[in-house]
C-alpha angles and dihedrals in degrees: 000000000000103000092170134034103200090203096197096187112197134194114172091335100132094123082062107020090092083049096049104047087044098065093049088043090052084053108136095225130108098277093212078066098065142018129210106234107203117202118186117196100215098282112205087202126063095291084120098057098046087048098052087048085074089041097066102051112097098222096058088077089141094069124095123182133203122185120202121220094202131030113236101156148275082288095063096035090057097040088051086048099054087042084063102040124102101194127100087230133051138180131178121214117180127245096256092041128078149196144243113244076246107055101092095039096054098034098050089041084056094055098034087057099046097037079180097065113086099208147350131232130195116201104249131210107221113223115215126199089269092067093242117143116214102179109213110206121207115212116207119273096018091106086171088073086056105047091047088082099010087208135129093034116134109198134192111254100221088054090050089045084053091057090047085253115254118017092241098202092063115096099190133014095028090135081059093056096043082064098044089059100038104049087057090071118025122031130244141223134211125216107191095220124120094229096146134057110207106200126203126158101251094248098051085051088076092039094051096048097062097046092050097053089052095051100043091050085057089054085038081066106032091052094041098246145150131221113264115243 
């Protein structure tokens, strides 16, 4: 029986895919229990190659790729691959983050033991170009900390399935507008282990950030919202 789907979704990432499936393969879980779900959104660089390396090996039988003919977003990328998950749980790590070899077995264990609780979140250290690791820690009940990366979270499929998954027409902090959403309706818990490693090469983190505050303000809006405190 499947109980996770790891969707690993990838767009130009070849230089961190190995990196990123690795981790998820290294999981020390039962690995008839999850599968690793990789999406790729039409990369125009080698990300192919480096993913259907993993493909070919036998015992990664728990792999399963999709590749994508056209590139329509992380949105889309994460929404075909929940369409094609069979866990009860999913969580999406992108193609240049990682995991820690605990992730999956303390956060199912979370969610099989409080059947009221929607979804679970671990603090994360983001990781820069430079190597150097700056763990953000996430305190309960300030959602905003969460939503400012939108990463670490494991969900319950059949609550992302109720709220029609990803908003596809979003380009950029669609992982911002899932929670929003989400966490209107079904309540969170945060587990105050450092279980993934969000990477980002140190000049795009400024930059980021700015895009994605404009943009979040605009969903804030659209979704009649205020900001979380």
């Amino acid at each position: 029986m499947i109980n996770a789907s790891i969707i690993i979704t990838c767009y130009n990432k070849e230089r961190y895919i190995s990196r990123a499936v690795n981790s998820c393969i290294n999981q020390d879980f039962p690995q008839d229990q999850y599968e690793i779900i990789i999406v790729d959104d039409a990369s125009t660089d080698k990300s192919r190659d480096a993913i259907s390396l993993f493909h070919g090996f036998s015992g990664y039988h728990f792999i399963r790729t999709k590749f994508l003919t056209k590139n329509k977003g992380p949105a889309h990328a994460s929404n075909v691959g929940i369409a094609m998950a069979k866990g009860q749980y999913i969580v999406r790590v992108d193609g240049d983050d990682y995991i820690h070899k605990d992730f999956l077995s303390v956060m199912t264990e979370t969610l099989d033991w409080n059947p009221d609780i929607g979804f679970v979140y671990c603090d994360l250290v983001i990781v820069t170009g430079s190597g150097a690791p700056n763990q953000r820690k996430f305190q309960r009940n300030t959602l905003e900390r969460l939503l400012n990366h939108g990463a670490g979270v494991l969900f319950r499929k059949k609550h992302l399935k109720a709220l029609n998954g990803y908003d596809e027409s979003l380009r950029n902090c669609e992982d911002y507008d899932l929670l929003l959403r989400y966490e209107k309706k079904y309540s969170g818990y945060h587990l105050r282990l450092p279980y993934y490693r969000y990477f980002k090469e140190g000049s795009a983190l400024s930059t980021e950030h700015a895009e994605r505050k404009h943009i979040k303000k605009e969903i804030r809006t659209r979704r009649g919202q205020k900001r979380q405190k």
